[in-house]
C-alpha positions as CSV (number, residue, x, y, z in Angstrom):
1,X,0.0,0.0,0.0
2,X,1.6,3.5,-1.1
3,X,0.0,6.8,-0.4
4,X,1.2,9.5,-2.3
5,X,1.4,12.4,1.1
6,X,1.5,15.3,-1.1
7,X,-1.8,15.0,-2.0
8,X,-2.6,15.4,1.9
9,X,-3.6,19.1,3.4
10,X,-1.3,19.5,6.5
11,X,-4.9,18.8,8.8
12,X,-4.7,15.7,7.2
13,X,-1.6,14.7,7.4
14,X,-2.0,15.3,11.7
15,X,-4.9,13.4,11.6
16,X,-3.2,10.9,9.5
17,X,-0.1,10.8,11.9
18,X,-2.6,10.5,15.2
19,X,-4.7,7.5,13.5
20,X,-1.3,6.0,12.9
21,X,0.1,6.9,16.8
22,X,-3.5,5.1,18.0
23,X,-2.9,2.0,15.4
24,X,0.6,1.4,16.7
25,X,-0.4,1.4,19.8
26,X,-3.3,-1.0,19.8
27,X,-1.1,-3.0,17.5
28,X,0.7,-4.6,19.9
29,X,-2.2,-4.9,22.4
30,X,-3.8,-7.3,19.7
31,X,-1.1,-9.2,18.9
32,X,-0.5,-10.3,22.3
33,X,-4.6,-11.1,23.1
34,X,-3.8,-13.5,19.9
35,X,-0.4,-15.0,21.4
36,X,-2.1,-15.7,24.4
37,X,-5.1,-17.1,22.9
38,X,-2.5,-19.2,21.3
39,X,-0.7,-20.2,24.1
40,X,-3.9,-21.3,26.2
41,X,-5.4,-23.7,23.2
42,X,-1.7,-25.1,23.5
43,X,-1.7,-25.7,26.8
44,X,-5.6,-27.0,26.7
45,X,-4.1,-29.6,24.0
46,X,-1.7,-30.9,27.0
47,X,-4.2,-30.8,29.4
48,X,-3.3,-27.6,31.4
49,X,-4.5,-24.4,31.4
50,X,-2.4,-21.2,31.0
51,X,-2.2,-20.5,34.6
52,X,-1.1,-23.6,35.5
53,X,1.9,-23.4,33.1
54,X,3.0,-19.5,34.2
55,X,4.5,-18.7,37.2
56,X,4.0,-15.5,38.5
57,X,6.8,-14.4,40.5
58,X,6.8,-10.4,39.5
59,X,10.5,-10.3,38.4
60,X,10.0,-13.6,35.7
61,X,11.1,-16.9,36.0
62,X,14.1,-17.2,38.0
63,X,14.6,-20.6,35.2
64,X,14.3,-24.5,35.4
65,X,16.6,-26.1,37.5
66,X,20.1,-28.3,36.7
67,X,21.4,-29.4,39.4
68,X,20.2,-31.0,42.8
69,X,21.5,-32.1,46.2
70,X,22.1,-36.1,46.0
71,X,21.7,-35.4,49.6
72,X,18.5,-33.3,49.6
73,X,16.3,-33.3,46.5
74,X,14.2,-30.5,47.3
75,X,17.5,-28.6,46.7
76,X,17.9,-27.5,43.4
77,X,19.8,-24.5,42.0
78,X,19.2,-23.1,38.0
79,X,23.3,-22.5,37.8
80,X,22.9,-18.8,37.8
81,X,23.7,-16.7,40.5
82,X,25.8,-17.7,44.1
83,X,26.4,-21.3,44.2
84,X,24.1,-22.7,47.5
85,X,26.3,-23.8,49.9
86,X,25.5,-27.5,49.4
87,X,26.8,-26.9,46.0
88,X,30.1,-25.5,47.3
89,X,30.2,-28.1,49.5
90,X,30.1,-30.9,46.8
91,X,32.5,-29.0,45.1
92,X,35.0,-28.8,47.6
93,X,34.4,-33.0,48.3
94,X,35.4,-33.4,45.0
95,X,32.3,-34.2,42.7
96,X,31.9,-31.9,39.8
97,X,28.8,-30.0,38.6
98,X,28.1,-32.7,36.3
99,X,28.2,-34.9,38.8
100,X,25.1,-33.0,40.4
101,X,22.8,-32.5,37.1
102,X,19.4,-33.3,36.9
């Protein structure tokens, strides 16, 4: 689609520009309504809902885990940030990270 401005009075050429302002703006709005309509008939096809599948922590998801405590299961750490101590410890016994992956 081409449109040849100069044929435009500069009224509408600011009206022009505002409906365009307004367009980009919803744009995105509607494209995310759609992605999550998309995301919740994929999650539906697993058996889930959308909510059960986000977690809403405020700051995002801090990631999946990699590595666990052969000690202590419920211990897991993602690999980013301070190594947890039981980590460190591990470490310092001699087993490598790989040697603590999930």
């Amino acid at each position: 689609m081409e449109l040849n401005l100069d044929e435009y009075s500069k009224d509408e050429l600011k009206k022009l520009k505002v409906d365009v302002d307004r367009a980009l703006k919803t744009i995105d709005q509607r494209r995310k309504a759609e992605a999550k309509r998309a995301a919740e008939t994929a999650a539906k096809e697993y058996g889930f809902s959308l909510d059960d599948l986000v977690v809403d922590g405020g700051k995002g998801s801090k990631g999946l885990p990699k590595y666990k405590n052969p000690l202590d299961h419920s211990q897991t750490w993602t690999g980013r940030g301070r190594k947890p101590n039981w980590v460190i410890s591990a470490l310092e016994d001699g087993q490598s990270l790989d040697d603590l992956k999930i």
